[in-house]
N, C-alpha and C positions, 0 to 999 in steps of 0.2 A: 680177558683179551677181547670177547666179542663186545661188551660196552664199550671199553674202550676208543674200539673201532668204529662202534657207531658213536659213540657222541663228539669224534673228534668228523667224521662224516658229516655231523648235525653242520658245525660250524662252518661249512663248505668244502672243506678238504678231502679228497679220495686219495689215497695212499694208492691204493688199487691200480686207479688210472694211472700216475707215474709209471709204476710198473708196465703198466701193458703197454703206454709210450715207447718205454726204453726194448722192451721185446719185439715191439715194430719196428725200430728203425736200427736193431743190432747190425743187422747182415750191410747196413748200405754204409753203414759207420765203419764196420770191419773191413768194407772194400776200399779206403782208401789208407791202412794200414801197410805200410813197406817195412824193410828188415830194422829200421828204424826207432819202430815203435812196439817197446820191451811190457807194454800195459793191456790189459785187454779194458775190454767196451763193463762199465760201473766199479771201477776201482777204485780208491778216493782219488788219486792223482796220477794223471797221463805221465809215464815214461817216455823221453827221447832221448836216444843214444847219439851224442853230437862229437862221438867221435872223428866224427869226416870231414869236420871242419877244419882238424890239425893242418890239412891239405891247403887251408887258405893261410896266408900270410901274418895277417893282423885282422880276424874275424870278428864284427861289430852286428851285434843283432839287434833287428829293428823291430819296434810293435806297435800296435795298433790297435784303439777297438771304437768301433763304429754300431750304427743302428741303421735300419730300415725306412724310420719315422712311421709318419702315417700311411704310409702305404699296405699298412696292416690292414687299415679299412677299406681299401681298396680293395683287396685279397680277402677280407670277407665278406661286402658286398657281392664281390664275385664267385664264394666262395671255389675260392680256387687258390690253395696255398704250396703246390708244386713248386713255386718261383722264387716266393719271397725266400728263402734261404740260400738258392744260388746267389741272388743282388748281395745276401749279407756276404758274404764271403769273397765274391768277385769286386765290393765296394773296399772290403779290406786289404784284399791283396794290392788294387790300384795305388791304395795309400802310403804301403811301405815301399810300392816299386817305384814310385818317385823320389827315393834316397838310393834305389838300385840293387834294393834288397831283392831275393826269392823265397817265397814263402817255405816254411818247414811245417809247420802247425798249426792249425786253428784248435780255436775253445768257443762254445757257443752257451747263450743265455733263454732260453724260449718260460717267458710268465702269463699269466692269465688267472683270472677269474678264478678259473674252474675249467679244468683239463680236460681237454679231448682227446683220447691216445691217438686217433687215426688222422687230427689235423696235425701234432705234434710231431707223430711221424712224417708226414709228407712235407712238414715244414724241412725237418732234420734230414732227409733223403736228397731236397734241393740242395742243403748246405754238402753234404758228401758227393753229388753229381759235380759242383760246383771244386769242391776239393781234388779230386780224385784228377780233374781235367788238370787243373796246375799243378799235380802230383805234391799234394800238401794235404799232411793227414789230418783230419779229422780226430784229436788225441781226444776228446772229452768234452762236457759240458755239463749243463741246469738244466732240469725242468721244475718250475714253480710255480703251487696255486696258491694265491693271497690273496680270497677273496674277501672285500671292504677296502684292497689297494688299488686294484683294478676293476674297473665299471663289468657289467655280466658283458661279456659277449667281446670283451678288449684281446689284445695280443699283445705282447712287446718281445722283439727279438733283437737280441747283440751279439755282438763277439769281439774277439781279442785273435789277431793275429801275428805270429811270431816268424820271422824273416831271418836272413844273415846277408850281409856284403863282406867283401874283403875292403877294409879301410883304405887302399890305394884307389878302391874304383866308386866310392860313399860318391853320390851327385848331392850338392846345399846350391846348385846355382854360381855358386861364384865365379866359376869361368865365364859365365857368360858377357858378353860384346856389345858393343855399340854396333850395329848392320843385323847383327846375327837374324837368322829366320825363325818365325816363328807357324810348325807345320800343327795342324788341328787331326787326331783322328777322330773319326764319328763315333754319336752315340747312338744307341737305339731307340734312346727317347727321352723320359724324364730322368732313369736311371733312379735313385732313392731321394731325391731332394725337391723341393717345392711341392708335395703332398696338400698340405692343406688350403693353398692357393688354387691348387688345380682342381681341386675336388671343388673347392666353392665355386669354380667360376665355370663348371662342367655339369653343376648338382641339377640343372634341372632338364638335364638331357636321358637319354634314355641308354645307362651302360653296357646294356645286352646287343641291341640294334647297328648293325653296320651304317657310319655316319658319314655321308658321300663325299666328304674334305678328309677323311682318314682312311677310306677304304677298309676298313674293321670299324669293333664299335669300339666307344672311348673306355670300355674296361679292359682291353686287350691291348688298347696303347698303351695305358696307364701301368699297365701290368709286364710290361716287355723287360725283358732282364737285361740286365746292371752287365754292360758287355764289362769282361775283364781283357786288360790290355798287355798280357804279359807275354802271349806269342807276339803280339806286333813290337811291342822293344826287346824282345829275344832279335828277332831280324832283323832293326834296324844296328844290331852292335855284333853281329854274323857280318853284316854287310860294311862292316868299322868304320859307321858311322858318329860322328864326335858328338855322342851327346850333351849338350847343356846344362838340361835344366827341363825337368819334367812337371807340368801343373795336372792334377787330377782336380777337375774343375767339378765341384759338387754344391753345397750349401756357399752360398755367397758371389755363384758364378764364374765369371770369366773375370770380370771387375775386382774380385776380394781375394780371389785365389793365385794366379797370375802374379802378384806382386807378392808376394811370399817367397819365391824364388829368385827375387831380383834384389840384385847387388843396388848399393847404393848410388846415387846419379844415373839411374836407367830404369826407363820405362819402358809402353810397350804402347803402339800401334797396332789396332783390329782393325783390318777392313771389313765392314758391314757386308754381306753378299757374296763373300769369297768364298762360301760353301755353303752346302746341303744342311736347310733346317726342317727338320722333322715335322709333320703339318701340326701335331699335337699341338706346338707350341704358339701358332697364330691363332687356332684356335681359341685358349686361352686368355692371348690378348686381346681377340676380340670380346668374345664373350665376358670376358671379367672385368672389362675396360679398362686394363694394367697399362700404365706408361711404360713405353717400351723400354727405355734405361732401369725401370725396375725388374722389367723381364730377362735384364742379363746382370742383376745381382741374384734372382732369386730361382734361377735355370742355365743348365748349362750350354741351354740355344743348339743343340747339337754337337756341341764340341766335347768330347767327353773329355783329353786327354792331348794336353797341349806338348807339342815336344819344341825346347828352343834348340835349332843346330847354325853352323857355320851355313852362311849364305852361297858356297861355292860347293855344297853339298845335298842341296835340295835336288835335283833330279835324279842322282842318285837313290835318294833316301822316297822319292817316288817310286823308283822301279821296286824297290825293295820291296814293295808294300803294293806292290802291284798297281798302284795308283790310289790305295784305300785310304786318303788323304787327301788335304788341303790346304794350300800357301795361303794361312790368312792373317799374317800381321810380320811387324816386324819389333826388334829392338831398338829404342832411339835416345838421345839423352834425356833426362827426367826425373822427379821423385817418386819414383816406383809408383808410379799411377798406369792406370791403364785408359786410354782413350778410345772409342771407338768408331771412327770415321765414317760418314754417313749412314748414320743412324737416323731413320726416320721413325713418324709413329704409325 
């Protein structure tokens, strides 16, 4: 047994470490456990008890799995991996609550190199802080070393997210109007996408240092969590407001995403200026000297989470939200393009 262990050790793998991973982060895994979940924390597979869904009408479960990207490098630059597992799970959950789903579940993927149980944990900890806040349990996941797959000193984290809607209230867009409004909530910054543009166009600044157009330094922006948006569209459907048609605006921007939810013959008008953009992101276009029309395929310019409503419902759908929103486009006739009006560089 002890060869064994050492010469499968030689070839980079520590069985070990897994182990001491999964022993660090039991208790924060176990804390988003509800009456739910019939599994405990390394079983081979998560039990959920979906009995409760009898209660919905015509129940349609939605899923989802997503990554981080390069943001991993970020998070180890800084070392500092507290974070990156909330963005994974709060990037997931955005994704299925644009069909109107609520999350039930997450499953997570954390690979590397070569294991470090104390970063693995604290990655895995973010993911259950992150959980536990949307009341979605954390049922299970991977930890994997492969090293010769991933470079010394890499990360890569995913997950898979599991939802339900009732099929009467499923959102695809299709209601939406020619007038309809289109309201913007903010993001906190990059959120998980355009990593590897940012990082080059920021690489020769110093990411420890408070940068005086960010007021922090650029690894604390770069690093700011992946806001999830499930209390702000809980309140606006408390407040029975008509939702449309929800864009979680990530890889591809405002531009790629935005038309995905639009019916055919309608497009979408952005007013340039019509909200608050996070300074990271001028930053970048100076510094990397990005054309700005590329800056809103490949960032989502502060819009994290575009909601389209009826035009005679917007001020309503402000107070609801306390004002944490922005009137910045509208619906108009078109081929599902998005245009975005005054747009300078």
């Amino acid at each position: 047994m002890t060869s064994q262990k050492s010469s499968y050790a030689r070839t980079g793998v520590n069985i070990d470490a897994g182990q001491q991973a999964v022993a660090l982060m039991k208790a924060a895994v176990q804390s988003t456990y509800g009456p739910q979940v019939l599994s405990d924390t390394g079983s081979f597979g998560g039990l959920y008890d979906i009995s409760a869904l009898k209660g919905l009408n015509q129940p349609v479960l939605v899923a989802s799995t997503d990554g981080v990207g390069t943001k991993t490098r970020v998070a180890a630059r800084m070392g500092q991996w507290d974070t990156i597992g909330q963005d994974l799970v709060n990037h997931c959950i955005n994704d299925i609550l644009v069909q109107g789903a609520t999350p039930l579940f997450f499953l997570d993927y954390v690979a590397s190199s070569q294991l470090v149980p104390e970063q693995v944990a604290d990655i895995v900890r973010g993911m259950a802080t992150a959980c536990k806040a949307a009341g979605c349990a954390l049922l299970g996941g991977e930890t994997a070393e492969m090293p010769g797959v991933y470079e010394a000193g890499e990360v890569d984290v995913v997950g898979t997210v599991v939802g339900v809607v009732d099929r009467s209230l499923l959102l695809d867009g299709s209601r939406i109007q020619h007038g309809d409004v289109v309201l913007a909530l903010p993001a906190t910054g990059l959120h998980t996408n355009g990593y590897s543009l940012a990082r080059s166009a920021l690489a020769r600044l110093d990411w420890n240092e408070v940068h005086p157009e960010l007021n922090q330094s650029p690894g604390a922006a770069m690093l700011a969590v992946h806001r999830c948006y499930l209390r702000d569209i809980g309140t606006l459907r408390e407040a029975q407001i008509d939702i449309r048609g929800l864009a979680h605006i990530t890889g591809g921007g405002v531009i790629d995403n935005l038309p995905r939810i639009l019916p055919e013959g309608l497009g979408a008008v952005i007013q340039a200026g019509s909200w608050h953009i996070p300074p990271i992101f001028p930053l970048i276009q100076r510094l990397g000297e990005v054309d700005a029309l590329e800056m809103y395929r490949v960032f989502n310019m502060g819009m994290g989470m575009l909601v389209v409503i009826p035009s005679d419902q917007v001020e309503h759908a402000r107070s609801a939200l306390s004002g944490d929103c922005s009137v910045v486009g509208k619906i108009v006739d078109g081929g599902r393009q998005v245009r975005i009006e005054g747009l300078t560089d």
